[in-house]
C-alpha positions in Angstrom: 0.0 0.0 0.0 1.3 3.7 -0.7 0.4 6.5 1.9 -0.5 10.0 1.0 -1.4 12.6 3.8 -2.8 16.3 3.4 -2.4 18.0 7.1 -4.7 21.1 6.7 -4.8 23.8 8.7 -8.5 23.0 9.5 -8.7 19.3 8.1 -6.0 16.0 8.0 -7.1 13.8 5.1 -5.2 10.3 4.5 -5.3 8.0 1.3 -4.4 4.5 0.3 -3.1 3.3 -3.4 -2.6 0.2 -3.8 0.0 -1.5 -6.3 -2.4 -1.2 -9.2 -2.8 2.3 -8.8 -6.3 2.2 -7.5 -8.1 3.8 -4.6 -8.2 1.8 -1.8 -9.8 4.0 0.6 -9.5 7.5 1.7 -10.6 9.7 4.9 -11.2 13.0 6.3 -11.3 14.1 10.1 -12.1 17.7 10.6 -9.1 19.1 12.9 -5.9 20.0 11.2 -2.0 20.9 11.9 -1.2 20.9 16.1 -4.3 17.9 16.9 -3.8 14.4 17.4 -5.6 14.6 13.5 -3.7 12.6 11.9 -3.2 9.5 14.6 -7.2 9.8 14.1 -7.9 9.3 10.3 -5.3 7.2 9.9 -7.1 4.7 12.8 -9.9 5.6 10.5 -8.1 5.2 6.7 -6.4 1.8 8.4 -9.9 0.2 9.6 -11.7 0.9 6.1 -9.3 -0.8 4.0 -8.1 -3.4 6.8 -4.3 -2.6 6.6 -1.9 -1.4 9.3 1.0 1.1 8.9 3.4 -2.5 8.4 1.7 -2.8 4.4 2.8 0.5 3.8 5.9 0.5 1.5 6.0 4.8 1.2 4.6 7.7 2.3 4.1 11.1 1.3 3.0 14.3 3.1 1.7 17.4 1.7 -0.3 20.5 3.1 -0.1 23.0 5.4 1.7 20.2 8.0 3.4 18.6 5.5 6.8 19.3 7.3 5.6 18.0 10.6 4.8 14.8 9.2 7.1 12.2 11.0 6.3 9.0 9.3 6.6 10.3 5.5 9.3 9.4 3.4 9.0 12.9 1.2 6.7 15.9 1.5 5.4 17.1 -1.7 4.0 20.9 -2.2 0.0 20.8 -2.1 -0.1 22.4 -5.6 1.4 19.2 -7.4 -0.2 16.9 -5.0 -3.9 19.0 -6.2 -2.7 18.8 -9.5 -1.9 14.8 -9.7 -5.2 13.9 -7.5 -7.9 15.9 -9.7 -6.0 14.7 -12.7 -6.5 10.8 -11.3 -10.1 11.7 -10.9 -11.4 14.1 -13.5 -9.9 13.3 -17.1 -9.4 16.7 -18.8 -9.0 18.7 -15.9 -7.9 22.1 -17.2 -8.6 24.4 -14.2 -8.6 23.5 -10.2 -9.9 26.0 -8.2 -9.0 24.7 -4.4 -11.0 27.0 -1.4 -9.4 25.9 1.8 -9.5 26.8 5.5 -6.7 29.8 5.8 -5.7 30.1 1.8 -7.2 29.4 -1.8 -5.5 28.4 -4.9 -5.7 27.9 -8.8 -4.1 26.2 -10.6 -3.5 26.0 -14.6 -2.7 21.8 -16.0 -1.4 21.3 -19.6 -3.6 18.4 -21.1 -1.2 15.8 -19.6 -2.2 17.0 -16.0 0.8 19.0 -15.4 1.0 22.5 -13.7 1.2 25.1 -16.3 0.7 27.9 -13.5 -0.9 28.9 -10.3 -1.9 31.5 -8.2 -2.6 31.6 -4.3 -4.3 33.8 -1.9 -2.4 33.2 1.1 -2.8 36.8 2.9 -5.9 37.3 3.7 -8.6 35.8 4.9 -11.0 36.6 2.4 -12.3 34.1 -0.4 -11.3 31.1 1.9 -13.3 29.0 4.3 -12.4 30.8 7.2 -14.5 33.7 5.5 -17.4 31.4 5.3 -16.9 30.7 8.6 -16.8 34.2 9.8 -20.0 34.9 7.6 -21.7 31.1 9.6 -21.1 32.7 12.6 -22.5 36.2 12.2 -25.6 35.1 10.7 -25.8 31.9 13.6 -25.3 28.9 11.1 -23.1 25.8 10.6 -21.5 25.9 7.1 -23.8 23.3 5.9 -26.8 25.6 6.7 -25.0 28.7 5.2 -25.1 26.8 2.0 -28.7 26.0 2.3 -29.8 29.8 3.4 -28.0 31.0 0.0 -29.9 28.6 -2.2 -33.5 30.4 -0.6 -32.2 34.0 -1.4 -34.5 35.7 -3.6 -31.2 39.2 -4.1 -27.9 39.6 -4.0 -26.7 41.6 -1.2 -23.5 42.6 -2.2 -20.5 42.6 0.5 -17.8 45.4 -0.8 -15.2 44.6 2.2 -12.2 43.1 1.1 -11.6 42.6 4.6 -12.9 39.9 6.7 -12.7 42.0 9.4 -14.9 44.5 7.7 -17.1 42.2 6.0 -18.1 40.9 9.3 -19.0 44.4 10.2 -20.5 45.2 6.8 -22.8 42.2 6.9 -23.8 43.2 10.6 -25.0 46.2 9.4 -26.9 44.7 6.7 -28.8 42.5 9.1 -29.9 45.5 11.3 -31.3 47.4 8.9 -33.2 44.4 8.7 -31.7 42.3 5.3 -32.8 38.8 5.0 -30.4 36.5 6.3 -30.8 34.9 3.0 -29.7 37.5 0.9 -26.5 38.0 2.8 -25.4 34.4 3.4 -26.0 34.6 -0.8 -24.0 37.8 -0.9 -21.1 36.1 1.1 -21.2 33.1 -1.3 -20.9 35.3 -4.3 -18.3 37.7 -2.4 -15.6 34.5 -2.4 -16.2 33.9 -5.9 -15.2 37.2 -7.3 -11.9 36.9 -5.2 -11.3 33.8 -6.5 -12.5 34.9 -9.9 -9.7 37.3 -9.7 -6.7 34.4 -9.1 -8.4 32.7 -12.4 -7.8 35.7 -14.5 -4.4 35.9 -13.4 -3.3 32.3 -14.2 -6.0 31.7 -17.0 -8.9 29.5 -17.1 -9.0 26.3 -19.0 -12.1 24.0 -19.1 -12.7 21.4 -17.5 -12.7 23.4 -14.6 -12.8 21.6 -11.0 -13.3 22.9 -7.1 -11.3 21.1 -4.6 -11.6 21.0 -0.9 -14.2 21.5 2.0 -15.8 24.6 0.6 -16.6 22.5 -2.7 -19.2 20.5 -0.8 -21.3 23.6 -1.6 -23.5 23.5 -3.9 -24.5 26.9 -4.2 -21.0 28.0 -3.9 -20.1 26.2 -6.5 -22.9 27.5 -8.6 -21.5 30.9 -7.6 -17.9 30.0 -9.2 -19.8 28.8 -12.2 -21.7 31.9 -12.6 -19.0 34.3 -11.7 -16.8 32.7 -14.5 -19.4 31.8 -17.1 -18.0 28.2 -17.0 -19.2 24.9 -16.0 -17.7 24.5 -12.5 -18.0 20.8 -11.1 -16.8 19.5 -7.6 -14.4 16.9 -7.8 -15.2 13.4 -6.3 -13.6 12.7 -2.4 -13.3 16.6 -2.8 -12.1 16.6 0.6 -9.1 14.3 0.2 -7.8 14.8 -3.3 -4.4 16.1 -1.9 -4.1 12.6 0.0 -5.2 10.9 -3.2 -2.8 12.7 -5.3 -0.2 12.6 -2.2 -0.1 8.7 -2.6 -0.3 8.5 -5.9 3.3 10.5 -5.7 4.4 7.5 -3.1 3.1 5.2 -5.6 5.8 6.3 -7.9 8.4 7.0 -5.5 8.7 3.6 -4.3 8.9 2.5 -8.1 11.1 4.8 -8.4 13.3 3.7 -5.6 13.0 0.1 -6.6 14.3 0.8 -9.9 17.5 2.6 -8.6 18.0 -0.6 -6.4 17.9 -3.3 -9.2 
């Protein structure tokens, strides 16, 4: 079996390959870099596809945590690992538009899957999950209900601040003059997608485009990216763990690699 691990700073994922090159099982557990994460989803990864960490021949690590990842063999950037995972599960993948917890990121792939260029947002808070979460909070719902408060909006309430900060205060303001909490979780939604929207102009969009990571599970916010781009925007499948996936597939090839040198 080959390893891959994406330590978040919000979210560990873990993946299994097997010798084939197929997907033996994958997990996510929802605390990231500085928990006891990763001891937890690999318990998790380890009990769905009934290994232990003695039929593991490699492992690589990638994310945020990538560096404090004792039991990998190599730690690979997220970017490639995003870039090798989508293009495992979405043939044709031009475009990955990844939304995490602290940063986001696009990223450009020739038609062989490789990383023609990229762009991150890595300074600010805004246009990343911890926006959303921001935005949950204020308006006193879980992310999943956010998503769910969006899709009832009936207008766009548009949220100017490029500061989360500000935003939090803008959107405040908005529901004490008595806005529907709909229309602002919808304004939020559509807020992150013109930031992102920005990072696609600057590396260049290519169809198919893909959405990557915890803020792909929704729906309406990927609707918004569709919208905001005027391209079909899909969610990738195991959205959640497609740096893991991509992560082993990378230990898959190491330890080929490795074997090779040894012959």
């Amino acid at each position: 079996m080959y390893l891959g691990i994406d330590i978040g700073s919000t979210s560990t994922k873990a993946a299994l390959i097997d010798g084939n090159g197929s997907l033996a099982a994958q997990k996510v557990v929802n605390i990231g870099t500085g928990t006891n994460g990763l001891d937890l989803v690999l318990a998790e990864l380890f009990q769905a596809a009934d290994v232990t960490m003695e039929d593991v021949e490699y492992t690589v690590a990638t994310g945020y945590g990538r560096l404090l990842c004792a039991v990998a063999d190599k730690q690979i950037t997220e970017i490639s690992c995003h870039a090798k995972g989508v293009s495992y599960l979405v043939r044709g993948t031009g475009t990955i538009i990844d939304i995490g917890g602290q940063d986001s990121k696009v990223i450009r792939l020739d038609p062989q899957g490789r990383v023609m260029n990229f762009a991150m947002n890595e300074k600010c808070a805004a246009g990343t999950g911890r926006f959303l979460e921001v935005m949950g909070r204020v308006l006193g719902c879980s992310l999943d209900e956010l998503s769910e408060l969006a899709g009832a909006s009936t207008r766009e309430v548009q949220i100017s601040s490029v500061c989360t900060v500000f935003a939090e205060s803008e959107v405040i303001s908005q529901l004490s003059m008595g806005t529907r909490r709909e229309d602002v979780a919808k304004g939020a939604l559509v807020s992150i997608a013109k930031r992102v929207a920005g990072l696609c102009k600057r590396v260049g969009v290519e169809p198919r485009v893909v959405m990557t990571g915890g803020v792909a599970l929704n729906k309406n916010m990927v609707a918004a990216m569709s919208r905001e781009l005027n391209e079909d925007v899909q969610a990738a499948p195991y959205t959640q763990a497609v740096g893991a996936i991509g992560a082993a597939l990378f230990a898959l090839e190491a330890a080929g690699k490795k074997e090779n040198s040894n012959a």
